[in-house]
N, C-alpha and C positions, 0 to 999 in steps of 0.2 A: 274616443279611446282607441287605440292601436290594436290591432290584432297580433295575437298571439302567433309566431314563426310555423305552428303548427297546422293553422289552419288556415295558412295565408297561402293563395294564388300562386303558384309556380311560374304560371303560362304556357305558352307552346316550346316545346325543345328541340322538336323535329319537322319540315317542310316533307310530304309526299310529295316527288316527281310525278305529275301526268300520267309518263307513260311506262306500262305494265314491260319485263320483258320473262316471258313463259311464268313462271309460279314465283318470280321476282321483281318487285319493285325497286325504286332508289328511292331515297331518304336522304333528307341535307340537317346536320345539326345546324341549328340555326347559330350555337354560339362561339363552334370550331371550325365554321365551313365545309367537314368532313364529312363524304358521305358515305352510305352504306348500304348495303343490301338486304331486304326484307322480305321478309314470304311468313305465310302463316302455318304456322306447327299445327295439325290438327290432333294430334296425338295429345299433345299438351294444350291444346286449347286458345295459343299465344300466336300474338305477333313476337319476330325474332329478329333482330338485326343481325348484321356480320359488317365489322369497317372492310371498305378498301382500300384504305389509308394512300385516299388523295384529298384534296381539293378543289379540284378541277372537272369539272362536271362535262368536258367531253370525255375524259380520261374515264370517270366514273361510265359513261355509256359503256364505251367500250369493253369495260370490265361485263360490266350488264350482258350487252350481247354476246359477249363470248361464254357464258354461263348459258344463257339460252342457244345457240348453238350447239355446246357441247352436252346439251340433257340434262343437266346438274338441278337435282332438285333439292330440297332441306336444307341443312348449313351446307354452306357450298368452302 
C-alpha cells in the first residue's frame, strides 16, 4: 500500500558546506544549485538561511568571506 503524500520522505534539500566562515556557513540547495548563507538565530532558536543568488560555489565563498571580514553577523 502507498503512502499517503503526508507522511512520505521528503529527503535532503540542502548540502552543508564544510567550512564555517565567522557565525556563517554555506549551504547548496541540492535541487536549484543555489547557495546560501546560514547562521543560527539564537533568539529564535533556528537555523536561518539568506540566498546569495549564485550558483557558483567560488562566487558563494567569496560572498561568505567578505561577510566575515566585514563582522556581519544575523541576516546578513
Amino acid at each position: 500500500m502507498a503512502k499517503s503524500p503526508r507522511t512520505r520522505h521528503r529527503g535532503r534539500r540542502f548540502e552543508r558546506l564544510e567550512k564555517a566562515y565567522g557565525s556563517y556557513w554555506l549551504v547548496r540547495d541540492l535541487k536549484t544549485d543555489i547557495y546560501y548563507a546560514a547562521w543560527f538565530d539564537e533568539e529564535a532558536r533556528q537555523t536561518r538561511r539568506r540566498t546569495l543568488h549564485t550558483t557558483s560555489g567560488v562566487e558563494a565563498e567569496k560572498i561568505a568571506e567578505n561577510l566575515e571580514k566585514s563582522g556581519i553577523t544575523g541576516d546578513p
